[in-house]
N, C-alpha and C positions, 0 to 999 in steps of 0.2 A: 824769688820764690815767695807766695805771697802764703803765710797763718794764720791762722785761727788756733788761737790759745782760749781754753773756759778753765778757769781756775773756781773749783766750787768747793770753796770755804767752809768751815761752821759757822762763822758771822756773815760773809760776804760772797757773793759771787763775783767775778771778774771776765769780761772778756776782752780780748785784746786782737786784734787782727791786723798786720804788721807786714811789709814788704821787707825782707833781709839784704841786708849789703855789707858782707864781711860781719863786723861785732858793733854794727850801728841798727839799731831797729827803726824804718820809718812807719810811721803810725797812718793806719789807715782806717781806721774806727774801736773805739774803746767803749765799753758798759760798765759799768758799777753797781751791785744793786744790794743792799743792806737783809741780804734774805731769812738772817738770823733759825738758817737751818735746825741750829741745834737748841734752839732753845725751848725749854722746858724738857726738855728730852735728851740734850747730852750727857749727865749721869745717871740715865737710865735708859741708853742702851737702846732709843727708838728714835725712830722723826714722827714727832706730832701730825695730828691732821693738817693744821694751818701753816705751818713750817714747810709740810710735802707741797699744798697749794702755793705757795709764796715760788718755792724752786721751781716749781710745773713750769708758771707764770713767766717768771725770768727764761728759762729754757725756751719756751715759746718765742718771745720777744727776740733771743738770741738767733733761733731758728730764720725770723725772717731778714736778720742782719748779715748771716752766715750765706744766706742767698742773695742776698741785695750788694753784694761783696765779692763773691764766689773765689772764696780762697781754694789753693792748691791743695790745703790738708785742715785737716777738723781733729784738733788735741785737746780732749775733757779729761782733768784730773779730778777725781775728787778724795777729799782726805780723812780727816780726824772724823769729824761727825757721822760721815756715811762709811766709814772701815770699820767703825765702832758699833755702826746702826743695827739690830738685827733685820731690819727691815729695809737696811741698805742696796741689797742686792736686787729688791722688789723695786724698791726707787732707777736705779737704773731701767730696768728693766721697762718698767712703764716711758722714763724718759725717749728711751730710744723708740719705741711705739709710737709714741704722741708727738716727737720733734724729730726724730731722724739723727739725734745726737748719740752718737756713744762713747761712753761713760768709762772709764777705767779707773778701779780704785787702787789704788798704789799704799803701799806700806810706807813707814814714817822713816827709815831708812831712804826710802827712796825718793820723798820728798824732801829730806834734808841735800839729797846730792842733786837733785831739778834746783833749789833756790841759791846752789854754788854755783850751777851752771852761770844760774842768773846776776849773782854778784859780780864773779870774776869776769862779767864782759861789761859792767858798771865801772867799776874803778878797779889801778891797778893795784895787786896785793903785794905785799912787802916781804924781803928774806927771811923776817923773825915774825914767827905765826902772830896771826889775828883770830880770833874769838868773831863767828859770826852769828847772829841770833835773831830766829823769826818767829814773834810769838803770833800763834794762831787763835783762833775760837775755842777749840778743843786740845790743840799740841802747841808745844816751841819745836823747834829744829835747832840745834846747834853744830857750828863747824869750825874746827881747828883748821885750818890752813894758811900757808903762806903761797909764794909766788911760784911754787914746783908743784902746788893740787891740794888735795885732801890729804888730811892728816890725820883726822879722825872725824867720825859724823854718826851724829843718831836724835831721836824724838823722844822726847817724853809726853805722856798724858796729861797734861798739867796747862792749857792753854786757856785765857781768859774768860771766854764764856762759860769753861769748866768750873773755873772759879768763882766766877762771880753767882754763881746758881748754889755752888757751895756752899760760900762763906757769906753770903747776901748780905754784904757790908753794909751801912749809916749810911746818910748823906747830910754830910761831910762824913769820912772814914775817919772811923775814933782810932786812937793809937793799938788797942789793944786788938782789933781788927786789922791793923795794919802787921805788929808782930807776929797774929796768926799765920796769915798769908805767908811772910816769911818764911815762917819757922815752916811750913807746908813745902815751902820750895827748897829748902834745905837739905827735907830730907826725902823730898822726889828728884833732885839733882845731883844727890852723891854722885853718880860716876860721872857728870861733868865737871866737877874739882874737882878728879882725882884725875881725871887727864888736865885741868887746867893747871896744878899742881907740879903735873911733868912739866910741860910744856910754856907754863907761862906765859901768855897772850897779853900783852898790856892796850893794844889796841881791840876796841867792841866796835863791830861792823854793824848795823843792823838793815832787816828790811821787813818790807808790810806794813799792815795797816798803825799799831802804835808809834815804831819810828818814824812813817811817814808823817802821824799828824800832828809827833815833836818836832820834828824837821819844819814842818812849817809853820807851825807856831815862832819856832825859832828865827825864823826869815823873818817874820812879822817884828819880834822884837828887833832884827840886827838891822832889816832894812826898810819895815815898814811894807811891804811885802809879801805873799808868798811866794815858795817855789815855782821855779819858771816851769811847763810843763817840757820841758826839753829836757831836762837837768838830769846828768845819771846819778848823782851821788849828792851831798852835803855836808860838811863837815859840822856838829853840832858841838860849839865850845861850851865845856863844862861846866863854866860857872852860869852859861845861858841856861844848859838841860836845869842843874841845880833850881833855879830861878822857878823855871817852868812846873817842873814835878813839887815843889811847895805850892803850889799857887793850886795842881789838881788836885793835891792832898788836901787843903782848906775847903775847895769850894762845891758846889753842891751841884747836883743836876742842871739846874736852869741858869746858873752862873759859868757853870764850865759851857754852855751854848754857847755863851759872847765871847767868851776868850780867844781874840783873833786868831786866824789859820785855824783852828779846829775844824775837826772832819766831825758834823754831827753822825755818821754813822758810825762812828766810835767814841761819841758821848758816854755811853754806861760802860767803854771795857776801858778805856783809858785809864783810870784809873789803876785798875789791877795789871793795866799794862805798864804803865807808869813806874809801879811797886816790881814790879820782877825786876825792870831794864835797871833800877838804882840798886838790888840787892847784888846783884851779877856786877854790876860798876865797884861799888864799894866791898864784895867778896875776891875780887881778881885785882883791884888796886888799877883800874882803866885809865890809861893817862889820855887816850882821843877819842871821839865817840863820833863815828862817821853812820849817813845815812846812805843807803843804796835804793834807789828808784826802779830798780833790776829786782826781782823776787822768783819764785817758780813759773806766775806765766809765761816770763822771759825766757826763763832758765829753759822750761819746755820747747820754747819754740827755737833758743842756739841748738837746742840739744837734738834737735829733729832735722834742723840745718844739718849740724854734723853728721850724723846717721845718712842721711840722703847722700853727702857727698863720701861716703867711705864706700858706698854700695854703684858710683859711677867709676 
C-alpha cells in the first residue's frame, strides 16, 4: 500500500510518501520545506500573508509529487498554527481549491496519539513507561507509555515558534532569558508532572525536528557523521546531549550554522528547543535520552495501514 503523508507543521511542512510492509516504511519520495507558517502570527491567532504564500507554494510543489507518485491515499494533517488560526479554516479551504489536497485539522490530543503511532513502530518500548516528547512550532505532544500502549497523552500550547516570538531571546541567550523560558514551562506543564510524578518515566523518547537535529549533531561528535537516513531511532548519551545544549546556549545565530549536523531549518528554534528538552531531563531525573526518526507523518501513515486492514 503505497502513502502519502503531508505533515503541515507551524515551522515546517513534511511530506512523506512511502510503500508499507508490516512496521517498516520503504521510502519513496520525501519533501521538507522550512515554511515557517506561523510566524509572526502564532500569538495572534492568524496566518500572515507571506506565511499563507510560503504554504500555498509547498502544497503546489507537493501536488505535483502526489501525482508524479500516485499514491493509494493522500493524508494532510495540520496542527498547532492552523487549529489555532482564525483563518485557518479559509487556508484549507483555498488549499483544496488550488492543489486538490485536503487538509484535516486535528486537535492536539489527537496529534499526540498519530506521533505514538509513529514511535512505537520506531523502537521497541519498555515494561516501565517512557516519557515521549515532540516539540513543535506552536505545541509539544507528550506521552506516557510503555510496551502495553498509551498511558497517558496530551498537547500543550507552548511550542517553539510560540516561544520564541514571545520571549525574542539575545543572541547568545542571556541566563535571565533562559530562566524565563523555564519558568514559562513550568507553569504551562503542571499536568505533565503531575502524571510524571505518578508514574515516573526515567527514559525521554523524543521526536521531530529539535531531537532530530540533536541526534545528529550527536552522530557528528560520536562518529564524525550524521544519521544514516535509514535509521529508526538513536540513542543520544547524555553527557553528549550535555555537551551539545552548552555549546547552543553560548553560541549565536551564525555560529550555530556550522555546528556540524545542524538542520539550518531549525537554526532560530533550536535553541528554545534545546531549553525545553534539558528542563524535562533534569525535572524528571532522565537517565536515557533516545531519538525516534518515526513522528506523526509515520504515525499517520501505520495508523491508516491499520484502519485499512480492520475494515478487509
Amino acid at each position: 500500500m503505497r502513502i502519502a503523508s503531508i505533515d503541515l507543521g507551524t515551522n515546517t511542512f513534511n511530506l512523506l510518501i512511502a510503500d508499507i510492509s508490516g512496521n517498516t516504511i520503504n521510502l519513496v519520495h520525501r519533501d521538507k520545506r522550512g515554511v515557517k507558517l506561523g510566524r509572526n502570527g502564532i500569538n495572534r491567532h492568524t496566518i500572515c500573508p507571506d506565511a499563507w504564500q510560503r504554504g500555498m507554494d509547498a502544497l503546489k510543489d507537493y501536488s505535483k509529487d502526489i501525482e508524479k507518485y500516485n499514491p493509494d491515499k493522500v493524508i494532510a494533517t495540520a496542527t498547532s498554527a492552523m487549529r489555532n488560526a482564525d483563518n485557518g479554516v479559509e487556508f484549507v479551504n483555498t488549499a483544496l481549491e488550488t492543489t486538490g489536497i485536503s487538509i484535516q485539522i486535528i486537535d492536539g490530543k489527537e496529534e499526540a496519539r498519530l506521533i505514538f503511532e509513529g514511535v512505537k513502530n520506531a523502537l521497541p518500548l519498555y515494561e516501565e513507561p517512557s516519557l515521549i516528547m515532540d516539540i513543535g512550532g506552536g505545541s509539544i505532544e507528550f506521552i506516557i507509555a510503555d510496551n502495553a500502549g498509551i498511558i497517558w497523552h496530551n498537547s500543550f500550547e507552548a511550542g517553539a515558534s510560540r516561544l520564541l516570538e514571545q520571549f525574542s531571546p539575545s543572541e547568545p541567550i542571556l541566563e535571565n532569558e533562559i530562566k524565563a523560558i523555564e519558568n514559562h514551562a513550568e507553569n504551562q506543564l503542571h499536568e505533565l508532572f503531575t502524571k510524571t510524578e505518578k508514574y515516573k518515566p526515567q527514559i525521554l523518547i523524543g521526536s521531530s525536528g529539535s531531537f532530530d537535529a540533536i541526534a545528529n549533531m550527536a552522530s557528528f561528535i560520536i562518529n564524525n557523521y550524521g544519521i544514516d537516513i535509514s535509521s529508526k531511532y538513536f540513542e543520544i548519551p547524555c553527557d553528549i546531549y550535555n555537551k551539545i545544549h552548552l555549546l547552543i546556549l553560548k553560541s549565536d545565530l551564525e555560529q550555530r550554522k556550522k555546528i556540524p549536523g545542524m538542520d539550518l531549518i531549525r537554526v532560530e528554534l533550536i535553541v528554545i528547543g534545546s531549553i525545553l528538552i534539558n528542563f524535562v531531563i533534569n525535572k524528571l531525573s532522565v537517565k536515557k535520552l533516545i531519538q525516534s526518526s518515526y513522528a506523526i507523518k509515520e504515525g499517520v501513515i501505520f495508523d491508516a495501514v491499520q484502519k485499512n486492514l480492520k475494515q478487509i
